[in-house]
Residue frames as a rotation matrix with the C-alpha (Angstrom) as fourth column:
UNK 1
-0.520 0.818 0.247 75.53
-0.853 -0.478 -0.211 -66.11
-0.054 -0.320 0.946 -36.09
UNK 2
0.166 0.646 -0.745 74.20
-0.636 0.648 0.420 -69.20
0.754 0.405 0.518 -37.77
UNK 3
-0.562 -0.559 -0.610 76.31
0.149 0.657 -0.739 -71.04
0.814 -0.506 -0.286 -34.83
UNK 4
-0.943 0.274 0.189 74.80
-0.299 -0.450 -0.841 -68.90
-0.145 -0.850 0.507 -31.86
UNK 5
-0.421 0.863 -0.278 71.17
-0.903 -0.370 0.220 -69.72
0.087 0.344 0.935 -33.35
UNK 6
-0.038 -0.008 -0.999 71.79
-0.069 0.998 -0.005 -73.53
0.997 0.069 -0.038 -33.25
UNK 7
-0.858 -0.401 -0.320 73.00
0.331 0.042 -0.943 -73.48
0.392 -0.915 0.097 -29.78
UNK 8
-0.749 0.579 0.322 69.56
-0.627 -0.463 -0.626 -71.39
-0.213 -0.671 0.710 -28.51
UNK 9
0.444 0.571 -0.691 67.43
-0.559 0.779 0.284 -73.92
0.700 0.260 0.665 -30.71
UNK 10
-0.474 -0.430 -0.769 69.60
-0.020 0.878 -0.478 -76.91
0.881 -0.212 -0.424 -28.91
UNK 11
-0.914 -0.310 0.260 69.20
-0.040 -0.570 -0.821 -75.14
0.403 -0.761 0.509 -25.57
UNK 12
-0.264 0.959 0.101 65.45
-0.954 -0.244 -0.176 -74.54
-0.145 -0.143 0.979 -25.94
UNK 13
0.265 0.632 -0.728 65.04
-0.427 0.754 0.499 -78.29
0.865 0.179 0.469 -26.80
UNK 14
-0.686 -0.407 -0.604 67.05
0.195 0.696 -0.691 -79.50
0.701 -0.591 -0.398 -23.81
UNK 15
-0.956 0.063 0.286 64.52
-0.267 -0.590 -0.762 -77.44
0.121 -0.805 0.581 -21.95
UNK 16
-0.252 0.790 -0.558 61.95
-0.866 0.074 0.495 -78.38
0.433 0.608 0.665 -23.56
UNK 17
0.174 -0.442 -0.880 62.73
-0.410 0.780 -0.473 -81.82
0.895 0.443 -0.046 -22.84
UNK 18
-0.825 -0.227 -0.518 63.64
0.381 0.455 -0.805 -81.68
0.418 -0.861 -0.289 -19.16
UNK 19
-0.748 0.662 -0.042 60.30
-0.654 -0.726 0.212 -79.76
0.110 0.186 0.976 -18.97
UNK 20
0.281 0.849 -0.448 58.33
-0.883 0.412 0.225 -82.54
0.375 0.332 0.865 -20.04
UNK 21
-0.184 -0.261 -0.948 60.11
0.099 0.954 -0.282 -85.53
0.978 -0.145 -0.150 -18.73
UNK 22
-0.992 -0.123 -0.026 59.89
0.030 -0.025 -0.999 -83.76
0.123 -0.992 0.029 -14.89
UNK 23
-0.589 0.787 0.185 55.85
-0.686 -0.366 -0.629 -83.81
-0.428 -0.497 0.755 -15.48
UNK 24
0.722 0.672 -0.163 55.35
-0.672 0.626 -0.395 -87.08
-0.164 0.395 0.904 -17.48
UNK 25
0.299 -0.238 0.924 56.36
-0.547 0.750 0.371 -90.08
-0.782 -0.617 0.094 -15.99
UNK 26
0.549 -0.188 0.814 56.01
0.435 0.896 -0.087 -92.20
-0.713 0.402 0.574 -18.99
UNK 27
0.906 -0.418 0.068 57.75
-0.190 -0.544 -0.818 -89.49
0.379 0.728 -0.572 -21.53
UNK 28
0.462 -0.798 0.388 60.80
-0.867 -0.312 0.390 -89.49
-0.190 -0.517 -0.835 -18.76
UNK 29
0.573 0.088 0.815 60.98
-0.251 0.965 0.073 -93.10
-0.780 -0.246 0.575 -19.21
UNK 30
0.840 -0.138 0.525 60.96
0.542 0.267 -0.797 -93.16
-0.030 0.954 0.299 -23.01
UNK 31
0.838 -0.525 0.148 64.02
-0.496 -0.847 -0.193 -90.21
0.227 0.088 -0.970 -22.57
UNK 32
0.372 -0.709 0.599 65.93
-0.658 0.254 0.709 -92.48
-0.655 -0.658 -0.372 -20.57
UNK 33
0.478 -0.110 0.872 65.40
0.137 0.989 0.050 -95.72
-0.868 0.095 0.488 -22.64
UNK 34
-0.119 -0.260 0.958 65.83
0.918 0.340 0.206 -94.05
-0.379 0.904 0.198 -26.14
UNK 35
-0.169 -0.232 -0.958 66.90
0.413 -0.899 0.145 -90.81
-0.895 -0.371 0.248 -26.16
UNK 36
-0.853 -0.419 -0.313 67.79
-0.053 -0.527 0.848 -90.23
-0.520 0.740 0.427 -29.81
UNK 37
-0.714 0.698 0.045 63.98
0.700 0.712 0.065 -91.15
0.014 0.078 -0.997 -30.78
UNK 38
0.198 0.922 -0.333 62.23
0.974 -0.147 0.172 -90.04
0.110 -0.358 -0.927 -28.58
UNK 39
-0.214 -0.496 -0.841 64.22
-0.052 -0.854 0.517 -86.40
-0.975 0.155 0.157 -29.60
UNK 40
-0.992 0.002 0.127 63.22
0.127 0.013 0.992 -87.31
0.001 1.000 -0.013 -33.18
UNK 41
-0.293 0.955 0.053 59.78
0.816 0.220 0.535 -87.29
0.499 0.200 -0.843 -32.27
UNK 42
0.159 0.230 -0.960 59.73
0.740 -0.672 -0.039 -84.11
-0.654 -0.704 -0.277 -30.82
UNK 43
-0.595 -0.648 -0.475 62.01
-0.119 -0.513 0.850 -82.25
-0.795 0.562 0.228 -32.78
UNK 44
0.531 0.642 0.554 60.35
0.092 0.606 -0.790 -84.36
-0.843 0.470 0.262 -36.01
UNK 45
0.199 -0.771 -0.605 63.97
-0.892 0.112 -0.438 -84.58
0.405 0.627 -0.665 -37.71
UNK 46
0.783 -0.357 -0.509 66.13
0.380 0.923 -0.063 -86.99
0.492 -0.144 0.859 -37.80
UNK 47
0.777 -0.627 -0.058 69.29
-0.261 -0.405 0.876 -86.77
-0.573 -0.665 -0.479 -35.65
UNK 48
0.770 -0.619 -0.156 72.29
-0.094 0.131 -0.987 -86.33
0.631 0.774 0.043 -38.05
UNK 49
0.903 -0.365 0.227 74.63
-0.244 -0.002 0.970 -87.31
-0.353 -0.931 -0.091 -34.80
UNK 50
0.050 -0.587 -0.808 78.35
-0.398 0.730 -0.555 -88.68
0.916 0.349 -0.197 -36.42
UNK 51
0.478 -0.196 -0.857 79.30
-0.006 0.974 -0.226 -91.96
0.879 0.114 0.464 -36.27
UNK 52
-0.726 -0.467 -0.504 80.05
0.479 0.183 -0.859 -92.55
0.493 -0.865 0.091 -32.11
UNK 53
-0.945 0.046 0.325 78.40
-0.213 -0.839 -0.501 -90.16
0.249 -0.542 0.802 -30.95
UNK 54
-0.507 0.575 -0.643 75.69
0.770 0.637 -0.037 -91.36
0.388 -0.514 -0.765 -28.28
UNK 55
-0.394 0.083 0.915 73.26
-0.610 -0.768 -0.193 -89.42
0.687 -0.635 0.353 -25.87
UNK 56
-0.533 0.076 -0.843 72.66
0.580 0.758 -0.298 -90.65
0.616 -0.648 -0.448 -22.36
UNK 57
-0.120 0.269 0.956 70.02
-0.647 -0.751 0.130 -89.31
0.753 -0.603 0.264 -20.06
UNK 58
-0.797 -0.586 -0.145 70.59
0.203 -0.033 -0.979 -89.75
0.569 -0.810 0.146 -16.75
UNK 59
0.350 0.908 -0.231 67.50
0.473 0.041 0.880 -89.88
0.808 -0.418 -0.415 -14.03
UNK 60
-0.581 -0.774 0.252 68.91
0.434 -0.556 -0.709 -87.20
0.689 -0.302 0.659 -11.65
UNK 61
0.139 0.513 0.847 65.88
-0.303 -0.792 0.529 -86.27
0.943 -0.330 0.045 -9.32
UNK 62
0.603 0.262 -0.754 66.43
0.628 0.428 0.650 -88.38
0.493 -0.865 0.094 -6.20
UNK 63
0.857 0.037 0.514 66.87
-0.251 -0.841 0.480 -85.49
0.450 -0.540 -0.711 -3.67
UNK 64
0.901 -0.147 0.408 68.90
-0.313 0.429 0.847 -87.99
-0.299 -0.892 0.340 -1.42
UNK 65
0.007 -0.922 0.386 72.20
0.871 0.195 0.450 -88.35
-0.490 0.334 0.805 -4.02
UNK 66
0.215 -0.298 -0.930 74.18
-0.352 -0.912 0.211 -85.94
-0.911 0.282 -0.300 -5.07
UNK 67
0.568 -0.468 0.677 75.26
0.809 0.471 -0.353 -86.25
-0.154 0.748 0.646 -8.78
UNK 68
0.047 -0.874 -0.484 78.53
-0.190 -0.483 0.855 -85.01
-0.981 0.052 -0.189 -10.18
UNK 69
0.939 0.291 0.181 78.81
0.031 0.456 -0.890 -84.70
-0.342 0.841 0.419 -13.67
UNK 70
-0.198 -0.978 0.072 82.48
0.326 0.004 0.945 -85.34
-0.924 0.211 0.318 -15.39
UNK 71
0.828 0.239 -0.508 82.48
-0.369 -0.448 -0.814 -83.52
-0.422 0.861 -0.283 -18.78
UNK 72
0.031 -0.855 0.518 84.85
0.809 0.325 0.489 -84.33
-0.586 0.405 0.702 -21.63
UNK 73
-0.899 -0.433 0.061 85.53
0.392 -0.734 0.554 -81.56
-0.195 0.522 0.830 -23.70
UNK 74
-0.385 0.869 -0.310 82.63
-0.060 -0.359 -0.931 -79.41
-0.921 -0.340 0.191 -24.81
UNK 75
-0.956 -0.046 0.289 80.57
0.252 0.369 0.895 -80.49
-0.147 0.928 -0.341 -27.63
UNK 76
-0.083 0.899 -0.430 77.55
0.172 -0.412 -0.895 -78.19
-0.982 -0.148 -0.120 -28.03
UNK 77
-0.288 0.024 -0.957 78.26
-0.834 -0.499 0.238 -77.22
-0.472 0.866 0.163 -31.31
UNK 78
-0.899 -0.142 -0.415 78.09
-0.356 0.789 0.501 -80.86
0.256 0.598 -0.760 -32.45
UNK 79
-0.751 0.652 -0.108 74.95
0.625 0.647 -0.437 -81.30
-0.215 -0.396 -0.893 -30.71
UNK 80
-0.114 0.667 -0.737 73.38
-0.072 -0.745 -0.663 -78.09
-0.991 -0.022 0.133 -31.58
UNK 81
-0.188 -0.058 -0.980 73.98
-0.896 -0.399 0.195 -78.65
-0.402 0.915 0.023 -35.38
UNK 82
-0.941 -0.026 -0.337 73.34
-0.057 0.995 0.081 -82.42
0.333 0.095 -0.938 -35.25
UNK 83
-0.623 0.740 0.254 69.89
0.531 0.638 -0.557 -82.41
-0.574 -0.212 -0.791 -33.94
């Protein structure tokens, strides 16, 4: 349960997150440049990410490219319990 609860918290920040970055220019910015931050200042934890472990956002709105994403295994749990 405690697992399933992380995950909807994660979830609800990623929304959160693409929420605000698709209606404020300079937030989207700060998302791109310095992700794990500017998530700390939202959130107002630290990120307890392990040791490698990166996040990259990605500026995906130009209508005129497709994007393909390539996954590597799934690591939600590590992100949902890490931020």
């Amino acid at each position: 349960m405690i697992a399933t609860k992380k995950l909807l918290e994660a979830q609800r920040l990623i929304q959160l997150l693409i929420e605000t970055a698709l209606h404020n220019e300079a937030f989207k910015h700060q998302l791109i440049s310095d992700p794990i931050r500017t998530i700390e200042k939202v959130t107002g934890k630290s990120s307890n990410l392990p040791k490698g472990i990166r996040i990259q956002v990605e500026d995906q709105s130009d209508p005129a490219i497709i994007f393909i994403n390539l996954p590597t295994k799934p690591r939600t749990q590590t992100l949902a319990s890490n931020l």
